[in-house]
C-alpha positions in Angstrom: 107.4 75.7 95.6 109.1 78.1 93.5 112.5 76.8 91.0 114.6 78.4 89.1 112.9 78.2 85.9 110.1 81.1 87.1 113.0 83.0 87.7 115.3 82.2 84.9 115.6 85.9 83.7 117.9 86.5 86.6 120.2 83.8 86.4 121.0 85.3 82.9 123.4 88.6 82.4 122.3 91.2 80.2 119.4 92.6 82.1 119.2 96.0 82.7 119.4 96.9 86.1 116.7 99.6 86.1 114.2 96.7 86.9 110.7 97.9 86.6 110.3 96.2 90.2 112.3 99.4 91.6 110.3 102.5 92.2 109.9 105.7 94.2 106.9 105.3 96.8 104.5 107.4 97.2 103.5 109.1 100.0 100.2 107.1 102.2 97.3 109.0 100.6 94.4 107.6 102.9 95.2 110.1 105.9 94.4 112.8 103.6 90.5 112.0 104.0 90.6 109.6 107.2 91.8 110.1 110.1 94.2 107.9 111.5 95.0 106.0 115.3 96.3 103.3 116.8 94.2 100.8 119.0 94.5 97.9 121.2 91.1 97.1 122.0 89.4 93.8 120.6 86.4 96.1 118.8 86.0 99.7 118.5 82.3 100.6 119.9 80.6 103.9 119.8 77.4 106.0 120.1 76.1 109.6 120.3 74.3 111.5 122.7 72.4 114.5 122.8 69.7 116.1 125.4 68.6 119.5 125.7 68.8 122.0 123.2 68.2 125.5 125.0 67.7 126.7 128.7 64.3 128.0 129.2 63.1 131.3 130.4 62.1 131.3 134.1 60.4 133.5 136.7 61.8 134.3 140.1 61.6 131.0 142.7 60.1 129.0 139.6 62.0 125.4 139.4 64.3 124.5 136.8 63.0 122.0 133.9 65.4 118.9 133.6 65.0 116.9 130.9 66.5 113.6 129.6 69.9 112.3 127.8 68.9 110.8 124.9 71.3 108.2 123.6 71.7 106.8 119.5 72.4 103.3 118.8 75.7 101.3 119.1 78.0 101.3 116.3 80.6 98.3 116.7 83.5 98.4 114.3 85.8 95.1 114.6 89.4 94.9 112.9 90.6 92.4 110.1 93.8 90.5 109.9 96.1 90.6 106.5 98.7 88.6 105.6 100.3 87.2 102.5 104.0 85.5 102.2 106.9 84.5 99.8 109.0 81.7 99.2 112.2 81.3 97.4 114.0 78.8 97.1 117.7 78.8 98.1 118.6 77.9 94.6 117.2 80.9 93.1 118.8 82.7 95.8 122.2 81.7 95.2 122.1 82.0 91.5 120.5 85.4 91.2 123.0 87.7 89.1 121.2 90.8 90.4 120.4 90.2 93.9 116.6 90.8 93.1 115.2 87.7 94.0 116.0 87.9 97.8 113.8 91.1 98.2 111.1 89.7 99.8 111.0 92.9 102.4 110.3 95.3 100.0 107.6 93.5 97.8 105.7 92.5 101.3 106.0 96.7 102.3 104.5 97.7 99.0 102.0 94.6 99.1 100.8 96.0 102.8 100.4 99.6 101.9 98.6 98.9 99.3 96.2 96.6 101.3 95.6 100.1 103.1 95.3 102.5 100.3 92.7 100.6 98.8 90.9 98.9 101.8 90.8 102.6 102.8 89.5 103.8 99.6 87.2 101.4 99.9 84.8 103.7 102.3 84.7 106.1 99.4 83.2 103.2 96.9 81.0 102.0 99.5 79.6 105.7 100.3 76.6 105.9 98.5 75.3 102.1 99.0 76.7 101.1 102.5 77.2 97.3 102.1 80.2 97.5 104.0 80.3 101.0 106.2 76.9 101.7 108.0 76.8 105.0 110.2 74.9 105.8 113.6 71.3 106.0 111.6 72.0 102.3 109.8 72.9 104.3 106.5 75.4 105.1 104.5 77.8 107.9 104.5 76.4 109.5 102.1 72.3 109.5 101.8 69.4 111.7 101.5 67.6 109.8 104.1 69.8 111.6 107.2 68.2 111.8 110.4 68.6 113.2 113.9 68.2 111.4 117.3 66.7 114.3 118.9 64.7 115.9 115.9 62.0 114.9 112.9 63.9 116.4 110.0 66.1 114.9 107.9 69.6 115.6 107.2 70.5 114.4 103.9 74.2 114.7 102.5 73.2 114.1 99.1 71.5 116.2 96.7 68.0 114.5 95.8 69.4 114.6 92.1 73.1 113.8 91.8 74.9 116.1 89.1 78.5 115.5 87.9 81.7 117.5 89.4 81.1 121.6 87.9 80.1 124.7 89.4 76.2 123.4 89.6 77.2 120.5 91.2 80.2 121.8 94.0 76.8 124.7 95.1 75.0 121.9 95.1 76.9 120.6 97.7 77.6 123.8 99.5 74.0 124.5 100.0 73.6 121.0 102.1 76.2 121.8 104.0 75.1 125.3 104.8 71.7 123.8 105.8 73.6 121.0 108.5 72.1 120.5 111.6 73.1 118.6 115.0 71.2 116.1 116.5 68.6 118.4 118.1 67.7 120.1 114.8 70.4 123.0 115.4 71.8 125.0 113.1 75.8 123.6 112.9 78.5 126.0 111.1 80.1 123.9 108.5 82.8 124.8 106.4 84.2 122.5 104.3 88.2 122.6 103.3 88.6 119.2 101.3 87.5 117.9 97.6 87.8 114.8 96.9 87.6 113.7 93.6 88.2 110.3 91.5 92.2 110.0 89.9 90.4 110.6 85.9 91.6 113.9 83.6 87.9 115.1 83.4 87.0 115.7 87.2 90.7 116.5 88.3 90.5 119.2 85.4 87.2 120.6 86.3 88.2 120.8 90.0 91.4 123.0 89.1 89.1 125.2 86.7 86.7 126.0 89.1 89.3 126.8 92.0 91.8 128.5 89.5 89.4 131.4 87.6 88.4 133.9 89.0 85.3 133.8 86.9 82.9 131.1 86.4 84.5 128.7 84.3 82.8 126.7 81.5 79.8 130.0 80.9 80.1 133.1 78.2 78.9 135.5 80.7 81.8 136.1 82.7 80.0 135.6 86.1 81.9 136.3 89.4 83.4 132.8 90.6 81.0 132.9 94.2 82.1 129.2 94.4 85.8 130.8 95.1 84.4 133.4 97.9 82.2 130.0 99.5 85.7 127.9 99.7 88.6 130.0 99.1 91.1 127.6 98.9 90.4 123.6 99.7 92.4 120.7 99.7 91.8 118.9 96.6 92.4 115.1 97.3 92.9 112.7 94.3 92.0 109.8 95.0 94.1 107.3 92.6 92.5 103.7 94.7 88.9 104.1 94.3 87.2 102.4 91.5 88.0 104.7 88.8 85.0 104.0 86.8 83.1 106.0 90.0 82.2 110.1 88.9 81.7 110.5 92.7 82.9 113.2 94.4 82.9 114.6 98.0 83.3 117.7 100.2 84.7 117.5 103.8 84.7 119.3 106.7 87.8 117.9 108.5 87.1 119.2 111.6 84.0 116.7 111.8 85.3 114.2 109.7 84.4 111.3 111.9 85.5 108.5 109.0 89.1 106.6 110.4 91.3 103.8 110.8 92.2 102.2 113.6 95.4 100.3 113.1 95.6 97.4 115.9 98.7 95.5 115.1 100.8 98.0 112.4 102.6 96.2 109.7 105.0 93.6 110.8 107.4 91.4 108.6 108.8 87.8 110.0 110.8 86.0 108.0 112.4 82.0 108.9 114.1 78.8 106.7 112.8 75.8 105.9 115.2 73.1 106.6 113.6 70.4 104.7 113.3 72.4 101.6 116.0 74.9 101.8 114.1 77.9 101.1 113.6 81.2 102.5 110.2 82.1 103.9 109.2 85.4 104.6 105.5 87.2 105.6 103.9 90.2 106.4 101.1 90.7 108.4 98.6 93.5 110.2 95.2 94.0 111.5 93.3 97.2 111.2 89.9 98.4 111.2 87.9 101.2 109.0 84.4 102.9 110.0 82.6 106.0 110.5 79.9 106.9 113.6 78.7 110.6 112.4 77.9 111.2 108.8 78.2 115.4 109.6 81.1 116.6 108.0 80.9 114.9 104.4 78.9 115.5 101.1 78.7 113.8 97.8 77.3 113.0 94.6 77.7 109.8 92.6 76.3 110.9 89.3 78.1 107.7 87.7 
């Protein structure tokens, strides 16, 4: 139970009233690279389906060919609950000089969108390993092992040697995704609008470089920028949850960016008094859910 005492800087005058507990929000960054609903379903499942890739040629009163659906395994995504709490005692309450202590709201608010930023940031971390977020084919989100339901080749997302954010690395990238296929081998149009990069000088300076010059940056030959004419002008997304120790880096087609959350139960805040002790009691809880069927639309390195 908390007293007084852990408190005792507000029962005291003299404190500046720009308390470092005060503080603009930011905007939620996670819909920037996932997309967002709202469910009320008990699980989230999903597969993919493809079948026939081209009609065939045929000769007057000649039968037509049918041919099979062929159906990908189940992806199951199920939500998880979060909830934390605070309790103040009604002392504290009535000898705060500031009227700090009694903003319980506004610490549980912060406390739940950060639970999303980083639980959503989380699918960026996880990307290249997939202990947590597992696509369609049972990989990651990022791999060079990508495969198709309806086709032999792979599909990888990943160059087979990772390279660190620069002009080399971003047409490294480019070149997977201009090589993207569906599920039956066919050639997909991919044009990827977003960068997302870690929140660290180095890569957040080398992004604007490369999208700001008109010539290659970082060379003493004054090549033509083609990097500029491939992606004229993405979104670049700095990503200031993700482990900040991570180089990674991604590209994103948001058209087939099939990486959301699903919120089932949105943030909700309850608060009640304890008669026996006297203090106030307040919580803050929500249930969401974060996956990813279709790796198509994403490329990365992690050359951490």
């Amino acid at each position: 139970m908390n007293t007084q005492a852990s408190l005792n800087l507000l029962f005291r005058a003299g404190l500046r009233k720009n308390f470092r507990d005060t503080w603009n929000e930011y905007d939620p960054e996670y819909p920037e690279y996932l997309k967002v609903d709202n469910t009320d379903e008990p699980e989230i499942r999903a597969t993919i389906i493809t079948s026939i890739s081209r009609l065939m040629e045929r000769g007057d009163g000649e039968p037509v060919i049918y041919d099979d659906i062929i159906q990908g395994p189940q992806v199951i995504g199920v939500d998880k609950e979060f909830a934390g709490g605070i309790i103040i005692t009604r002392r504290t309450l009535e000898d705060d000089k500031y009227g700090k202590a009694n903003q319980s709201a506004k610490h549980l608010a912060h406390a739940g969108r950060m639970t999303y930023e980083y639980r959503a940031a989380s699918i960026l971390d996880d990307a290249f390993t997939g202990a947590f977020f597992r696509g369609i084919d049972n990989l990651p989100l990022i791999s060079v092992l990508h495969t198709n339901l309806n086709s032999p080749a792979l599909n990888p997302n990943r160059p087979a040697a990772d390279v660190s954010l620069s002009v080399t690395g971003i047409t490294a990238l480019l070149d997977l995704a201009q090589r993207v296929t569906d599920h039956n081998g066919d050639p997909i149009r991919m044009s990827p609008d977003k960068l997302i990069v870690s929140n660290n000088a180095a890569d957040v300076n080398t992004a604007l470089a490369i999208w700001n010059s008109a010539l290659e940056p970082f060379t003493p030959n004054n090549t033509d920028n083609v990097i500029r004419r491939r992606i004229p002008n993405p979104t670049i997304v700095i990503s200031h949850y993700k482990d900040l120790t991570s180089r990674s880096y991604f590209l994103q087609d948001s058209r087939y960016n099939d990486a959301f959350l699903s919120v089932k139960r949105a943030l909700e805040f309850d608060d009640t008094f304890d008669f026996d002790t006297q203090a106030a009691k307040a919580q803050s809880t929500t249930r969401f859910l974060i996956m990813f069927v279709d790796y198509r639309g994403w490329w990365g390195a992690d050359p951490t």
